[in-house]
C-alpha positions, 0 to 999 in steps of 0.5 A: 540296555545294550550299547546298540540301543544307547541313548547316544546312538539314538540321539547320532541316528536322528542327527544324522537324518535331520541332516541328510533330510536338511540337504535334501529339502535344500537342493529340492527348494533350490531346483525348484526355485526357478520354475517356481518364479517362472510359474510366479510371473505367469500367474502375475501376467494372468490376473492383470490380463484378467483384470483388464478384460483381455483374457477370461481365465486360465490360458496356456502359458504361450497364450497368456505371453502373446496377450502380455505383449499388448501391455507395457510395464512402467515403474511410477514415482508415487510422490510425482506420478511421473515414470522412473527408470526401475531399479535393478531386480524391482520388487515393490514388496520387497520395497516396501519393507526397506527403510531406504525405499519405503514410506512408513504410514500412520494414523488416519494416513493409512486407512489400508492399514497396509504400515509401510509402502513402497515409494514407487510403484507398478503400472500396466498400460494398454495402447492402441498405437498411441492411444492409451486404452487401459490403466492397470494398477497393483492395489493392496490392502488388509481385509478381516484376516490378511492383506489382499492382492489385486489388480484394478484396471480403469479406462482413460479417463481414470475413473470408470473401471475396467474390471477388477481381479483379486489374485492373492488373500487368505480370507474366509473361503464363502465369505470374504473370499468371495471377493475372487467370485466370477460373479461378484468381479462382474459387476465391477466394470462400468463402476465409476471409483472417483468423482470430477475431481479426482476423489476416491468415491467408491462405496461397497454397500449392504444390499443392492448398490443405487448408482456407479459409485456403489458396489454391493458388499459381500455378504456376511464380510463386513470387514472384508468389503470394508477392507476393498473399499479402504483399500481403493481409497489409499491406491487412488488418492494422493498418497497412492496412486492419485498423482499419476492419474492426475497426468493420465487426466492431463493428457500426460500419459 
């Protein structure tokens, strides 16, 4: 073997272009990293004016900011339900995964199986002048094969709801997926999520639902419909959002 095909001389030439090949993708990741966050926050803005019925689909970017100027973002105490100065940067994901802001759950507590949230929250609110129209809130929770994003918007009176949008979940596409389905998310609106006294009630049911606390299941995603309905159950009783509608209820809000 030659000294031009050494082994060493191998070895330098693919150090060499993992290095240069490292630097590149870095720079890339870097410049492409705020148009990557504004492209975030755009699609964050979409499914919450989806979810509470001001924007069908799609919508160009300058469409989606005008219609985002009706809704007004709060930060909520999940432990009171009384609104908070945000911290600086707030991100309730990465919240949620810091001792010194999270809430570890577990047991029967966290029937989400979501392990840990953030002890305070999102909320989105519409008003028509002072009267409050619509509550938006950011709800997660894990299906058959992954924690599933959406948002759930309720009226007023904190029960009848608005309109429900899935945006993020790696779920069985046709089965558990279908819960991004046009189809399906219509016939959310007008259901009824708790009862007088402000208990969770909602139930995803196989076959066709009988009255405003059901919700038909999706077929053949028992696991996935089971993980929607546990999913409502934790965002809407007490350890979730339940003290917060408790003073939308009280006139509070």
């Amino acid at each position: 073997m030659s000294k031009k095909e050494s082994p060493i001389k191998t070895i330098v030439v693919a150090v060499v272009l993992s290095l240069v090949c490292s630097v590149v993708v870095s720079f890339a990741a870097i410049q492409l990293k705020p148009q990557q966050e504004l492209n975030k926050e755009l699609d964050r803005k979409r499914n919450i004016l989806i979810a509470a019925g001001l924007l069908e689909q799609g919508g160009t970017q300058s469409e989606i900011d005008e219609l985002f100027k009706q809704v007004e973002t709060k930060v909520v105490d999940l432990s009171t339900g009384e609104f908070v100065e945000p911290p600086k940067d707030f991100n309730q994901r990465k919240f949620a995964k810091d001792p010194e802001t999270n809430k570890v759950l577990e047991g029967k507590e966290d029937v989400a199986s979501i392990k840990k949230r953030s002890t305070l929250a999102n909320v989105y609110l519409v008003r028509d002048g002072q009267t409050l129209e619509t509550i938006i809130l950011p709800v997660h929770g894990y299906g058959l094969w992954s924690t599933m994003y959406g948002f759930l918007a309720l009226k007023p009176d904190t029960t009848t709801v608005v309109g429900f949008k899935y945006y993020e979940h790696g779920e069985t596409a046709g089965l558990g997926g279908e819960i991004e389905n046009p189809t399906w998310r219509a016939i959310w609106p007008g259901k009824e999520v708790l009862n007088e006294q402000g208990e969770p009630v909602i139930k995803l049911v196989k076959g066709s639902a009988q009255n405003e606390h059901q919700v038909d299941g999706l077929s053949g995603a028992t696991l996935t419909s089971n993980g929607v309905e546990n999913t409502l159950v934790y965002w809407l009783g007490e350890d979730g959002f339940g003290p917060f509608l408790e003073r939308v209820r009280a006139g509070e809000i």
